[in-house]
C-alpha positions as CSV (number, residue, x, y, z in Angstrom):
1,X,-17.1,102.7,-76.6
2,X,-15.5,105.5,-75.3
3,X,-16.9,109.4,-75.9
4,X,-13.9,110.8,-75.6
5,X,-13.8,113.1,-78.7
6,X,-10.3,114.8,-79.8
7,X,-10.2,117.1,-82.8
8,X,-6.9,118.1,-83.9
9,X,-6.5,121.5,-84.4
10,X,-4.9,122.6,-87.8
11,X,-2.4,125.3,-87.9
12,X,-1.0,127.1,-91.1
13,X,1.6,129.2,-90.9
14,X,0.8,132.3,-93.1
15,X,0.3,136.3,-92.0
16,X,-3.8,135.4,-92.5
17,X,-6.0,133.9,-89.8
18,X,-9.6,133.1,-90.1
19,X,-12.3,133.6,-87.0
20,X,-12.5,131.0,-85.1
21,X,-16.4,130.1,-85.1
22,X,-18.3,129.0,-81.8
23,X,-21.9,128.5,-82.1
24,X,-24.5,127.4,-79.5
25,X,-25.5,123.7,-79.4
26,X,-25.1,120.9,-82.3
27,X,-25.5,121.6,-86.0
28,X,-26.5,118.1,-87.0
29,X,-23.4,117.3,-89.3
30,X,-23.5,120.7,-91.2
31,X,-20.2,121.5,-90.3
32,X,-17.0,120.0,-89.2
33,X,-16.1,120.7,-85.5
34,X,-16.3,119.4,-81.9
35,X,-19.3,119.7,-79.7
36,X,-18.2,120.5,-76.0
37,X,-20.6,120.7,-72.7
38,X,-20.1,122.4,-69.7
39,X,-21.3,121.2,-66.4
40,X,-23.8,122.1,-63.7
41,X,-23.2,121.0,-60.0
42,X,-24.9,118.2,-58.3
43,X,-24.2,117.7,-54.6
44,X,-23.1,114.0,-54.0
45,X,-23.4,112.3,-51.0
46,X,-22.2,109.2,-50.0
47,X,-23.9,106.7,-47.4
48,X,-22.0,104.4,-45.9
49,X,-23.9,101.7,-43.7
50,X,-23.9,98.2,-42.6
51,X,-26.6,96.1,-42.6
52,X,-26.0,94.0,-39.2
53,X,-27.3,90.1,-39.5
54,X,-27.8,88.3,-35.5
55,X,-27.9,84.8,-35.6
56,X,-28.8,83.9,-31.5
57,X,-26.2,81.1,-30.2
58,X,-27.0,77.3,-29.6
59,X,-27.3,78.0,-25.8
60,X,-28.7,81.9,-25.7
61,X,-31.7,80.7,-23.6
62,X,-28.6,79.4,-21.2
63,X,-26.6,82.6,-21.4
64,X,-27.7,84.7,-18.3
65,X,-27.7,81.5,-16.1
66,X,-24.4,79.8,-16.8
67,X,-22.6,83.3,-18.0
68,X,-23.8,86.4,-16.7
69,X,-25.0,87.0,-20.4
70,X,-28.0,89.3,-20.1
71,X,-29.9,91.1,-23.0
72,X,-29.1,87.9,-24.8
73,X,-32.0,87.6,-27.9
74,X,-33.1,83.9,-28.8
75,X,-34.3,84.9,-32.2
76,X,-32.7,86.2,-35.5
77,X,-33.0,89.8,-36.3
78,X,-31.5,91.9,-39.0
79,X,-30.7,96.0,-38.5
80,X,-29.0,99.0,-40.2
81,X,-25.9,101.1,-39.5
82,X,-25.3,104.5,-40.5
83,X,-21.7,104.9,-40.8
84,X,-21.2,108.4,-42.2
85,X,-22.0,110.5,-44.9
86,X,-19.4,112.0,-47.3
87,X,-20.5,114.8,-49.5
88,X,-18.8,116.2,-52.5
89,X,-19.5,118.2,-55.8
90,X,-19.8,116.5,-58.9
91,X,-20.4,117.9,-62.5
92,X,-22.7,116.4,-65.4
93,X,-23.3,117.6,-68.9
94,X,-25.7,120.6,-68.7
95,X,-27.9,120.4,-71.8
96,X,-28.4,124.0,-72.2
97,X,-24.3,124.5,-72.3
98,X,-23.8,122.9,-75.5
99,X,-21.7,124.4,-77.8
100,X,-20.0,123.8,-80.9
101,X,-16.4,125.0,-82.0
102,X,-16.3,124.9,-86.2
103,X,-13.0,123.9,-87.4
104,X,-12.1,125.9,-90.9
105,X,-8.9,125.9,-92.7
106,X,-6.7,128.5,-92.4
107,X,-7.8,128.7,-88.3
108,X,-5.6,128.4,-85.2
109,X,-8.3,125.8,-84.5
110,X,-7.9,124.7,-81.4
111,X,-7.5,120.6,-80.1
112,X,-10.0,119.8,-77.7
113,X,-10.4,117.1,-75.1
114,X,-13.8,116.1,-73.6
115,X,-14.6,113.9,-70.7
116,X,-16.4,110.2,-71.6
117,X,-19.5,113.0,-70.8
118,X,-18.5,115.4,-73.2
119,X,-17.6,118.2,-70.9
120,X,-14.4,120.1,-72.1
121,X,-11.2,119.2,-70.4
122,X,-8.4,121.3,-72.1
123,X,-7.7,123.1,-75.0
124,X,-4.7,122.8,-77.1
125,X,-2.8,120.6,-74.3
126,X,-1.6,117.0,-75.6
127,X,-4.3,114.2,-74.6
128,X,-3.3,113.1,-70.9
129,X,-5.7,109.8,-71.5
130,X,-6.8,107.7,-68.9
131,X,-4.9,106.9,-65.8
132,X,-5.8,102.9,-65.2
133,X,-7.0,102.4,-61.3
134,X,-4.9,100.3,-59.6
135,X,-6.4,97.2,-58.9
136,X,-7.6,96.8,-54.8
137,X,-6.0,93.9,-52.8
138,X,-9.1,91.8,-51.9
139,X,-9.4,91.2,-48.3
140,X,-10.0,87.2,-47.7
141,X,-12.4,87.0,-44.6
142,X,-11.4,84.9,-42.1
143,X,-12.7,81.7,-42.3
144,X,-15.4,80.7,-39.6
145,X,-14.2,79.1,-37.0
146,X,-16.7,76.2,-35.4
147,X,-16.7,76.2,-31.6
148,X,-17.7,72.3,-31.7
149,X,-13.9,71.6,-32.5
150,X,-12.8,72.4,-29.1
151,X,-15.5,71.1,-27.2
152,X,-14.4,67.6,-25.6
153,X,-15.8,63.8,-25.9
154,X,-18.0,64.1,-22.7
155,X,-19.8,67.6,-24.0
156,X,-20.3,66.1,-27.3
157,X,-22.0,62.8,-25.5
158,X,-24.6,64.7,-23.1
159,X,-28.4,64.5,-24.7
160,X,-29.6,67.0,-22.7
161,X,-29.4,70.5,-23.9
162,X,-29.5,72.1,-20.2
163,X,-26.3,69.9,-19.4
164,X,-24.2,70.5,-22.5
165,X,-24.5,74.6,-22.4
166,X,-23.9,74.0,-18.4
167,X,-20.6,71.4,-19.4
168,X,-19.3,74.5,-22.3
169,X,-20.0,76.9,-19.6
170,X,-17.9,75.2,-17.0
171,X,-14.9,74.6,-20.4
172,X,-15.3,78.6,-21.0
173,X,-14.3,79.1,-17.2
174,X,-11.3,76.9,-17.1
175,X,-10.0,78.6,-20.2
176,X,-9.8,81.8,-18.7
177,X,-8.1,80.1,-15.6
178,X,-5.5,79.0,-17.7
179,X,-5.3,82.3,-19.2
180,X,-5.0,84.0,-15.7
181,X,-2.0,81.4,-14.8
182,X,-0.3,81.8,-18.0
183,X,-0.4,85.7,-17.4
184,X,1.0,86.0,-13.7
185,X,3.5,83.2,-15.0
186,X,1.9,80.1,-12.6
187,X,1.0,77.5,-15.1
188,X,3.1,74.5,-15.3
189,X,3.9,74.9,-19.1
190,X,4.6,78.1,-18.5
191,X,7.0,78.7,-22.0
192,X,10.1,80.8,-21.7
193,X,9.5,82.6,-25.2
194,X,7.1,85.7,-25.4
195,X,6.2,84.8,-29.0
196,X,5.2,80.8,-27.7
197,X,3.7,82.6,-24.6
198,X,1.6,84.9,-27.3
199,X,0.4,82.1,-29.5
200,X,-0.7,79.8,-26.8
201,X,-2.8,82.9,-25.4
202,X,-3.6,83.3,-28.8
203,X,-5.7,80.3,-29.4
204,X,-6.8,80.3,-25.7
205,X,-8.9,83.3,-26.8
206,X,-9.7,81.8,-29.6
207,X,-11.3,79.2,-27.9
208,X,-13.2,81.2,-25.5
209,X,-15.0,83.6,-28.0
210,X,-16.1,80.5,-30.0
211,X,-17.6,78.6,-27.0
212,X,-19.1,82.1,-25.9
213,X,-20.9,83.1,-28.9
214,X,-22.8,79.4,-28.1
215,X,-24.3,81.4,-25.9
216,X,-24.4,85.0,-27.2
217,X,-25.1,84.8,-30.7
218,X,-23.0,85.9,-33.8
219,X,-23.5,89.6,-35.9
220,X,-22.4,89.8,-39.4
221,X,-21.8,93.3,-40.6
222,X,-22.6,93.6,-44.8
223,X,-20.9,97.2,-45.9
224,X,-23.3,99.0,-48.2
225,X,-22.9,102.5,-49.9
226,X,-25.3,104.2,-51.1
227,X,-25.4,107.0,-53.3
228,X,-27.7,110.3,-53.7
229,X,-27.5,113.6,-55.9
230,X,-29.2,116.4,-55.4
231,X,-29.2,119.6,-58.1
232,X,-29.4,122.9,-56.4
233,X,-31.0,125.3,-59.2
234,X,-31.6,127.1,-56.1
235,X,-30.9,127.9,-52.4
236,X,-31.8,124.9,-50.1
237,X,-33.7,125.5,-46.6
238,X,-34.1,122.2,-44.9
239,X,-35.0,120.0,-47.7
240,X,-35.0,116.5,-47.4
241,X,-32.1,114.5,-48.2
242,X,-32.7,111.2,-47.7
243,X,-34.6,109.3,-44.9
244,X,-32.8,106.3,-43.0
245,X,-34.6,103.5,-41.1
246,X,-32.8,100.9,-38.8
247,X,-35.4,98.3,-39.8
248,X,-34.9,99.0,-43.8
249,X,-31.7,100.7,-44.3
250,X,-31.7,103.7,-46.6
251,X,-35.3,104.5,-47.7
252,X,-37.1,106.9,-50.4
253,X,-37.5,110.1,-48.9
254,X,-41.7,110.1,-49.2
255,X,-41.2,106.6,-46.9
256,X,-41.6,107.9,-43.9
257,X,-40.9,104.3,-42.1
258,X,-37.6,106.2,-42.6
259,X,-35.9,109.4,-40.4
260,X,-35.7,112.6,-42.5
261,X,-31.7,114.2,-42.4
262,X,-31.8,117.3,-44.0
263,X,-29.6,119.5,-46.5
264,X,-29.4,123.2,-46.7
265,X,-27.6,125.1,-49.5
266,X,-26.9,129.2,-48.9
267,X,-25.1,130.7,-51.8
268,X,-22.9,132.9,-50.2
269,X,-22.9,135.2,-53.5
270,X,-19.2,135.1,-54.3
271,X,-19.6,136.1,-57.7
272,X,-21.2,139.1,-58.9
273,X,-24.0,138.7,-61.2
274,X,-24.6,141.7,-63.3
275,X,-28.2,142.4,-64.0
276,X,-29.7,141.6,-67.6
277,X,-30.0,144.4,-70.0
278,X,-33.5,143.5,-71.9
279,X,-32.5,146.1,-74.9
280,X,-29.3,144.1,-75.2
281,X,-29.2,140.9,-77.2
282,X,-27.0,138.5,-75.9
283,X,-24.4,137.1,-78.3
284,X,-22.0,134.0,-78.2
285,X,-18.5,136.2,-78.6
286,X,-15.8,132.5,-78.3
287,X,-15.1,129.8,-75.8
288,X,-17.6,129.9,-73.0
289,X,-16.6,128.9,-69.3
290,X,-18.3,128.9,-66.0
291,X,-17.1,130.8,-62.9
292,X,-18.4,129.0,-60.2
293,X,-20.4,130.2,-57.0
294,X,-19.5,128.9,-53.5
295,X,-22.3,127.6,-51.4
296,X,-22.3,126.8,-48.1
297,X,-23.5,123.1,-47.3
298,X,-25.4,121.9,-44.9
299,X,-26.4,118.2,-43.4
300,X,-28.1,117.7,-40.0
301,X,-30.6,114.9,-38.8
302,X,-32.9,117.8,-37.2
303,X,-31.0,118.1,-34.0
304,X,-27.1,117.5,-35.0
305,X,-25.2,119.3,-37.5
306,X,-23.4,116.3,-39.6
307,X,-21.8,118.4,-42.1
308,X,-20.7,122.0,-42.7
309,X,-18.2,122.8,-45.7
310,X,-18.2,125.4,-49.1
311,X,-18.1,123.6,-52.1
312,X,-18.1,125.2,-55.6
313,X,-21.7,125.5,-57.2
314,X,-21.9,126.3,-60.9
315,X,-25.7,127.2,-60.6
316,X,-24.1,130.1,-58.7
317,X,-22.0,131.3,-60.7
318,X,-22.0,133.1,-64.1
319,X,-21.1,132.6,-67.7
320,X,-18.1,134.3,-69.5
321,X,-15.7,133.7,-72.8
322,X,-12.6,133.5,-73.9
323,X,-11.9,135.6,-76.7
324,X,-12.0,134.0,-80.4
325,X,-8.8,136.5,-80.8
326,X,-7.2,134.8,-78.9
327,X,-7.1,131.3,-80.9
328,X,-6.0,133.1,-83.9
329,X,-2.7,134.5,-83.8
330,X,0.6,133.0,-84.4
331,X,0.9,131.2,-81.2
332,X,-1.0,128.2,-79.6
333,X,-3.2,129.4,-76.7
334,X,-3.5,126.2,-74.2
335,X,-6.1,126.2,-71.7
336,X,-6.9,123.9,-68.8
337,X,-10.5,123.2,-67.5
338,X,-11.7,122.1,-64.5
339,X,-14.3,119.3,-65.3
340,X,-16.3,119.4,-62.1
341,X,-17.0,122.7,-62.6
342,X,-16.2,124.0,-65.7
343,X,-13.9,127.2,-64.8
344,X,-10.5,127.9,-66.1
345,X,-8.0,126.4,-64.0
346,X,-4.7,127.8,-66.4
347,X,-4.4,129.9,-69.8
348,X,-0.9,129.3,-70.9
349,X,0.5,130.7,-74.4
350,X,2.6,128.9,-76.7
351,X,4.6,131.6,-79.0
352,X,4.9,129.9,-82.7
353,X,8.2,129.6,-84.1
C-alpha cells in the first residue's frame, strides 16, 4: 500500500485566520494533521561488476601446438570485474525530523505531499503522482552457436583426439584463406554485391571463432550491481568503503580476502552554523526545512583517485522555518521541496480572490 499521505488543506474565506500549529514528532491520533519527515544524507554508491565464468575449449591442451594459442588454461575458473563506481546522494527519513502540521478550521491549512517515505514534497501544489517507468526493451542474447555444425564428415569420424583438434586446426586455416581471397577479390565465387560479399564474410568469421574457441575456451560475463550507503554524521578521513576481491566479488569490509577502496568526506562549510545559545530555549516557530551543506567526496583504492565531486550533505547543513504567518493570510503560499535533501527549491504565492 502506498504511504503517500495528502491532507487537503481547508480554506475559509473570512477577515479571521487561526495559527497554523506545527509541533515536533507524532501525537498518537490526538489531533488531526499530517506527519512530515525531513531527510538526512546518505552517500550511495553504485558497483557495477561482472562476474567472468571460463569454460577451457575441447582442444585447449592442443591450442599452442596447432594455433599459436598460448596462456591457454585447461581448467574452469570463475573471476570478478570491477566495472565502475557511481556515487550519488540519496535522502531517508530522519527520525529526529519528525514533525506534525495540526489542521484546525478556520486555518489556511496547508495540502501536503509526502514521498512513499514520508518526507515532504510540496506544500499547497496539486499532487504531481507517480510518473510510471517506462518498461526496458529486454535484450535477447544471442543464441549459442555449436562449432560442431561446421566441422565436416571426416573430423567428426577421427577417434583420436590429437587428430581431430589437428583436422579443426587445419579447417580454421583454410577459413581465413578464403577470407584473404574474398578480400583482395581472388576467389572464384567472388560476388559482385557488397552486401552478398559482407554476409559471406559474415558467417566465414562466424565459423572461425566457433572452431577457435575449441581451442581457447569460452568467458561468460554475468553483470552484477551492487549497492552500498554510507551516512556521514561526520567528516570522513580514509574510511573504508567497501573491499573488492577478484576471487569473491564484492566482499564485507572486515573480509580482508577483499582490497580496501576508500571514501573521504571534507565539509567544505558552506553554510554558516551559528553557535548555540544555552540561556536560549529553542522553539519550533512553523514549517521546518533543511539548508544543506556541500561536502566534498572522495573515492580512491589507496593509490588512484576514482572519484572527486561536491554533493549536497544535510548533516552539514542547518535547520530553519518558514513562518506560520505565512500560511495564514488570504492567499495560498505554495512551496516546493527537494526530497533528497529537504531544502526549499521554490516559494510561490497564490493571491486569493
Amino acid at each position: 500500500m502506498k504511504k503517500i499521505i495528502i491532507a487537503a488543506g481547508l480554506l475559509i474565506a473570512t477577515s479571521t485566520y487561526a495559527q497554523t500549529e506545527v509541533s515536533v514528532g507524532v501525537t498518537r491520533g490526538k489531533d488531526y494533521g499530517v506527519v512530515y519527515a525531513l531527510p538526512q544524507t546518505q552517500i550511495q554508491l553504485e558497483l557495477k561488476t561482472n562476474k567472468v565464468s571460463y569454460t577451457p575449449g575441447e582442444f585447449s591442451k592442443y591450442a599452442d601446438r596447432y594455433l599459436r594459442l598460448t596462456n591457454v588454461a585447461a581448467d574452469a575458473y570463475e573471476y570478478w570485474e570491477l566495472v565502475g563506481v557511481t556515487i550519488k546522494a540519496v535522502g531517508v527519513p530522519n527520525n529526529a525530523a519528525t514533525y506534525f502540521v495540526k489542521l484546525k478550521d478556520r486555518t489556511a491549512a496547508p495540502l501536503i505531499e509526502l514521498t512513499e517515505d514520508g518526507i515532504v514534497k510540496s506544500i499547497n501544489i496539486p499532487y504531481s503522482g507517480k510518473k510510471a517507468e517506462a518498461a526496458k526493451p529486454t535484450l535477447t542474447p544471442p543464441k549459442k552457436v555449436n562449432p560442431r555444425e561446421f566441422l565436416t564428415e571426416e573430423i567428426l569420424m577421427t577417434n583420436s583426439t590429437a587428430k581431430m583438434a589437428e583436422l579443426v586446426a587445419k579447417e580454421i586455416y583454410n577459413i581465413r584463406e578464403s577470407k584473404n581471397a574474398l578480400l583482395r577479390g581472388q576467389a572464384d565465387n567472388t560476388p559482385s554485391d557488397g552486401a552478398q560479399l559482407k554476409i559471406m564474410l559474415d558467417n566465414l568469421n562466424l565459423q572461425e571463432e566457433a572452431m577457435t574457441e575449441m581451442f581457447s575456451g569460452t568467458s561468460e560475463k554475468e553483470e552484477k550491481t551492487f549497492i552500498v550507503r554510507i551516512t556521514p554524521d561526520k567528516e570522513l578521513n580514509n574510511e573504508v568503503a567497501f573491499r573488492f576481491s577478484k576471487k569473491l566479488g564484492v566482499v564485507a569490509n572486515n573480509d580482508l580476502a577483499g582490497a580496501p577502496y576508500y571514501i573521504n568526506v571534507k565539509d567544505l562549510k558552506s553554510v554558516t552554523i551559528p553557535p548555540e545559545d544555552p540561556k536560549k530555549k529553542k522553539e519550533l516557530d512553523g514549517i521546518a526545512y533543511n539548508v544543506p551543506g556541500k561536502a566534498l567526496v572522495t573515492l580512491t583504492d589507496g593509490k588512484q583517485k576514482l572519484y572527486e565531486e561536491e554533493i549536497s550533505v544535510t548533516q552539514f547543513g542547518v535547520l530553519e522555518f518558514l513562518a506560520p504567518v505565512l500560511f495564514n493570510k488570504n492567499s495560498t503560499i505554495k512551496v516546493l521541496f527537494d526530497p533528497t535533501t529537504g531544502a526549499l527549491i521554490k516559494v510561490d504565492r497564490e493571491e486569493g480572490k
